[in-house]
N, C-alpha and C positions, 0 to 999 in steps of 0.2 A: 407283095406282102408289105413293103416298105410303104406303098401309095396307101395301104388300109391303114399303115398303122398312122399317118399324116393324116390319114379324112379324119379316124376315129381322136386324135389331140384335138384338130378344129372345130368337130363338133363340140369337144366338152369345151373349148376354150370359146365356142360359140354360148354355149351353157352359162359359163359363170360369167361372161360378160351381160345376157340378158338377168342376170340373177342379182349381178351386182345394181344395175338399174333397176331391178322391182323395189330394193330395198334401198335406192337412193330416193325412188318413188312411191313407196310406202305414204300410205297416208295415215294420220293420226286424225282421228273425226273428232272434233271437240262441240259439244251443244253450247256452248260458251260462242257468244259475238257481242263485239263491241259496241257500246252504245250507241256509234252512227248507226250501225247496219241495222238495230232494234228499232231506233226512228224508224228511217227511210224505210224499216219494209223491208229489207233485204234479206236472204236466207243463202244459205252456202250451199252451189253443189258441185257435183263432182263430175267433171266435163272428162268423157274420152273419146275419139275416132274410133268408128266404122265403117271400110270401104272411105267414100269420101268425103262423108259427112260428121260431124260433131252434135255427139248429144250427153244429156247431164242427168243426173238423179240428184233428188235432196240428201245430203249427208244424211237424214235420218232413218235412210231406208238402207244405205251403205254398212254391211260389217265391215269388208276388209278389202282389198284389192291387190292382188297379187297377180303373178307368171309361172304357172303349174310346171311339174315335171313333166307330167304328162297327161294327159283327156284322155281316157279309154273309152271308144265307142261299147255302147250296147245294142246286140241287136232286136230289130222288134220293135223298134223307136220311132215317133216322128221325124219327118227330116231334119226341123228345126233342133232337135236335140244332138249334140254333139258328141256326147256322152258321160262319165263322171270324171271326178279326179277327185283326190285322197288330201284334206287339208289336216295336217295333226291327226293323222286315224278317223279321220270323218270323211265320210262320202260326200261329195255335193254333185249335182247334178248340172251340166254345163248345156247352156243352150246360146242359138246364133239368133239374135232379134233381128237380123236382116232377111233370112228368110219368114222369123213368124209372123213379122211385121206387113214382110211384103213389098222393102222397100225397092228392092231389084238391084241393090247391092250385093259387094261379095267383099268378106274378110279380105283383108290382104297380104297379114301375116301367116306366114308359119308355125311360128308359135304365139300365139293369142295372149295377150295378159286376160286376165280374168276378175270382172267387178262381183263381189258376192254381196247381194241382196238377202235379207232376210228381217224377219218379223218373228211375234212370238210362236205362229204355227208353220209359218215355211220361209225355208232356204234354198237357193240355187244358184247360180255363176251365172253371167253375161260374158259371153265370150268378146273379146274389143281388139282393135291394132292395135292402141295408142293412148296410155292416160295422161291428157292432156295437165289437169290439176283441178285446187278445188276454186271455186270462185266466187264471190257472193255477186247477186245478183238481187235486183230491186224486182218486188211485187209487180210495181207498174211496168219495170221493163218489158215483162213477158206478155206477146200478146198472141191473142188464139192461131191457130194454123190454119190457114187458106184451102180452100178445098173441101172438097167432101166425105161422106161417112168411110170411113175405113178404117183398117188395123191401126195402123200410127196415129190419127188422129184420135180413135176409142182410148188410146193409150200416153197419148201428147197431151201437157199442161201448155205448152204453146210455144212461142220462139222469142229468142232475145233478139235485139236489135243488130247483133252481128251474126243471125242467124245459125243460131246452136239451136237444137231441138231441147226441150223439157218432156223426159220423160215421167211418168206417174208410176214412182217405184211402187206407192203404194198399190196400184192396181194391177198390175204385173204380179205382184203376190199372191194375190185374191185369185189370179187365173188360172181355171181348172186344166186349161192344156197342157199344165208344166207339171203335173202330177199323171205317174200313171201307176193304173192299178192293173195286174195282169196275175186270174188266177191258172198258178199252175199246180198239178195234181192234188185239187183241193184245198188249197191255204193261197191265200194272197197276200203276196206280197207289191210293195210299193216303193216310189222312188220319186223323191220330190228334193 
C-alpha cells in the first residue's frame, strides 16, 4: 500500500515537473522579425525532435505547443493517429508523423509534448519527444532533400545545413488522411 502510494506522488511529481517545462517552453509566435532576418530571407520556425531526428514547421502554421495530460486513443483509427486530447474544452486530434511519414522511426517519450498545427479549416497535434525552440532560418539555407518520391519528401521544404528537416506545415493541413469521416447509424460524424 505504502509502495502505491510513493509510485502514485512520483508519478504526479513526474506530472508537474514535465508541466513545469512545457510552460518554461511555451512558445510565444510573434509574425514580427527583425530587419536582418526580412533582408536575408530568413523566417522563424519551430524545430522539435522525433525518435532521432529534428524537424521544424514555420511559425505560421504553429498555434500552440504544449504537454497534454493525456492523448486518449480512439478506436477505428489509422495507426498513425494517436488519438485526441482536450486543449481548453476543445478536442484535437493527435497524430505520430513518424509513422505517416514513414520514417521508420519511433517516439521515444512517454509522454509526447505536442506541436498544434492549424489553419483557418483544420487543426490537429503532432505528437514530438522534444521542442527543441524557434529558430530563424535563411531561405537559401534550406536546400531540397536527397532522395526520391516519398512521404517526407511529398511533405519536406528541404534541410538546413545542420541537417534539420523543414517540414510543409502548410501541406500537412491540406492532408485528407488526418480527417476522418465515419458514418455511424446514419449521421456522420468527423474528427479532424
Amino acid at each position: 500500500m505504502e509502495s502505491d502510494t510513493l509510485d502514485y506522488f512520483k508519478r504526479e511529481s513526474d506530472r508537474e515537473l514535465l508541466r513545469n517545462r512545457a510552460e518554461k517552453l511555451a512558445l510565444k509566435i510573434s509574425a514580427e522579425s527583425t530587419g536582418e532576418e526580412q533582408k536575408s530571407g530568413a523566417r522563424e520556425y519551430v524545430f522539435f525532435r522525433m525518435g532521432p531526428h529534428t524537424y521544424g514547421f514555420e511559425t505560421s502554421a504553429v498555434k500552440e505547443v504544449m504537454i497534454p495530460e493525456d492523448i486518449v486513443s480512439v478506436p477505428c483509427t489509422p495507426d498513425f493517429h494517436l488519438g485526441v486530447m482536450s486543449v481548453r474544452g476543445h478536442l484535437w486530434a493527435v497524430v505520430d508523423l513518424c509513422i505517416f511519414l514513414g520514417t521508420g522511426d519511433k517516439l521515444e517519450s512517454e509522454n509526447p509534448g505536442v506541436v498544434l498545427l492549424a489553419n483557418d479549416e483544420t487543426e490537429f497535434g503532432i505528437a514530438v519527444d522534444e521542442v527543441v525552440g524557434v529558430i530563424p532560418v535563411a531561405d537559401a539555407e534550406i536546400k531540397p532533400l536527397p532522395g526520391g518520391e516519398n512521404q517526407l519528401t511529398s511533405f519536406s521544404l528541404g534541410l538546413t545545413g545542420d541537417r534539420k528537416t523543414i517540414l510543409d506545415g502548410a501541406a500537412l493541413l491540406r492532408e485528407e488522411s488526418f480527417t476522418i469521416n465515419e458514418f455511424v447509424g446514419g449521421s456522420q460524424h468527423g474528427l479532424s
